[in-house]
N, C-alpha and C positions, 0 to 999 in steps of 0.2 A: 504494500500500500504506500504509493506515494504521501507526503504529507507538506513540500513544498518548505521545509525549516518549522513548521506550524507539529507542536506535538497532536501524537494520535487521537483521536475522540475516545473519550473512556469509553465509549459504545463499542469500539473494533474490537476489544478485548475483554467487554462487559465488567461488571462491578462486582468486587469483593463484598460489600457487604451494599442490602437497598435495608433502610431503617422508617419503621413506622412508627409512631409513638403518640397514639390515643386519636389516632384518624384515619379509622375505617368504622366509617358509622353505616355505610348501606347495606340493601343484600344484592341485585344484580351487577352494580357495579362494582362492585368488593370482588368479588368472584370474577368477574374478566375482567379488571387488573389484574390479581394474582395469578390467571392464567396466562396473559399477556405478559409478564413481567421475567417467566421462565428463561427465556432467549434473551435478557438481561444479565445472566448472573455470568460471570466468570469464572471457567471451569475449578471446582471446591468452593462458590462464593457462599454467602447464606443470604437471608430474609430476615431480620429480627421485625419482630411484630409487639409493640407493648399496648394492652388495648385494656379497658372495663372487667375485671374478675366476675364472672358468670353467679357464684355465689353473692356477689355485693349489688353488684349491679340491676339484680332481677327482683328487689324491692319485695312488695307484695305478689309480684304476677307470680304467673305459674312458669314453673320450668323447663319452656318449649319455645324453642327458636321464632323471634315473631318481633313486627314494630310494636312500640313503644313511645311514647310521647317524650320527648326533652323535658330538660328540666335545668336552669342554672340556681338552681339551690348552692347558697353559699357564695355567688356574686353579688356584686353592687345591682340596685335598680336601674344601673343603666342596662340591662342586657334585660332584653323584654321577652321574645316569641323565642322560646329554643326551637331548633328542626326535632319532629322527629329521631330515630335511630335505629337500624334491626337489633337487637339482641340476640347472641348465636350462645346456644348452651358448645359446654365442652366436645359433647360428640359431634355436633354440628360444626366445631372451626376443625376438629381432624380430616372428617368427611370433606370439608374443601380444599382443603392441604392435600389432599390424595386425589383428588378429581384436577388439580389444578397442577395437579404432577410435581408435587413434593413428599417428603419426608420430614416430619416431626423430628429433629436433633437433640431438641432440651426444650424441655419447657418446664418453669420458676415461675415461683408466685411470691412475691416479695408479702412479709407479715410486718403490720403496723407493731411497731415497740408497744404502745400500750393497751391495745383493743386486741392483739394476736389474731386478728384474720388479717385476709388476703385482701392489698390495696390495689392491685393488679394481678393481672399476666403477661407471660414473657414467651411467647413462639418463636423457636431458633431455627427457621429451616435450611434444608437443602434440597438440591434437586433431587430426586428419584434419580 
C-alpha cells in the first residue's frame, strides 16, 4: 500500500482495541454495529464493552430483554426527556456476541466498596 510519506490508516491494519463505555443503548443498531465492527479488529484485537449491570439496571421490571424508558435520576434539572434504552439480560448480550461473531474473553463486574453489588459490566471480546 502506497501511503505517499502520509502514515497508514489504522483501518489497513485495523484496531487493537474498539472501546465502549456506557453507549450502547439500542437493540437493532447495537447489533449491526457489532457485527459490522468485526472487519475492524486487528488480527488478536479485542472489543471492550462497559455498559449498565443487568442486575442494577433492571429496576423493578422483569428480567427479559426489552425497552425501557430513560431516566436521569441523579442529574441536575437541566436534563429533561431521557431516550428510551433496550435493556439486554446477561444471556441476551452473549447470544449477540456469538451471532455477531465473537467470543466472550473476560467478563468483570466491578462491586461498589460500600453497597457490594455490581456498578457495571465489563465485555472483553474477541473474534471467533
Amino acid at each position: 500500500m502506497q501511503t505517499h510519506g502520509r502514515k497508514p490508516s489504522p483501518l489497513a491494519n485495523g484496531f487493537d482495541l474498539i472501546a465502549f463505555n456506557f453507549s450502547l443503548f439500542g437493540n437493532e443498531l447495537v447489533e449491526a454495529l457489532l457485527t459490522r465492527l468485526s472487519g475492524w479488529l486487528a488480527p488478536g484485537g479485542k472489543i471492550l464493552i462497559q455498559t449498565l449491570h443487568p442486575y442494577q439496571a433492571m429496576g423493578d421490571h422483569p428480567y427479559i430483554s426489552q425497552w425501557l424508558p430513560g431516566s436521569w435520576k441523579g442529574f441536575s434539572q437541566a436534563f429533561q426527556q431521557p431516550a428510551p434504552w433496550y435493556f439486554r439480560t446477561f444471556e441476551n448480550w452473549i447470544s449477540l456476541f456469538s451471532k455477531a461473531g465473537y467470543r466472550l474473553h473476560e467478563l468483570r463486574e466491578p462491586i461498589h466498596p460500600h453497597t457490594q453489588r455490581p456498578v457495571s459490566v465489563i465485555f472483553v471480546l474477541s473474534a471467533a
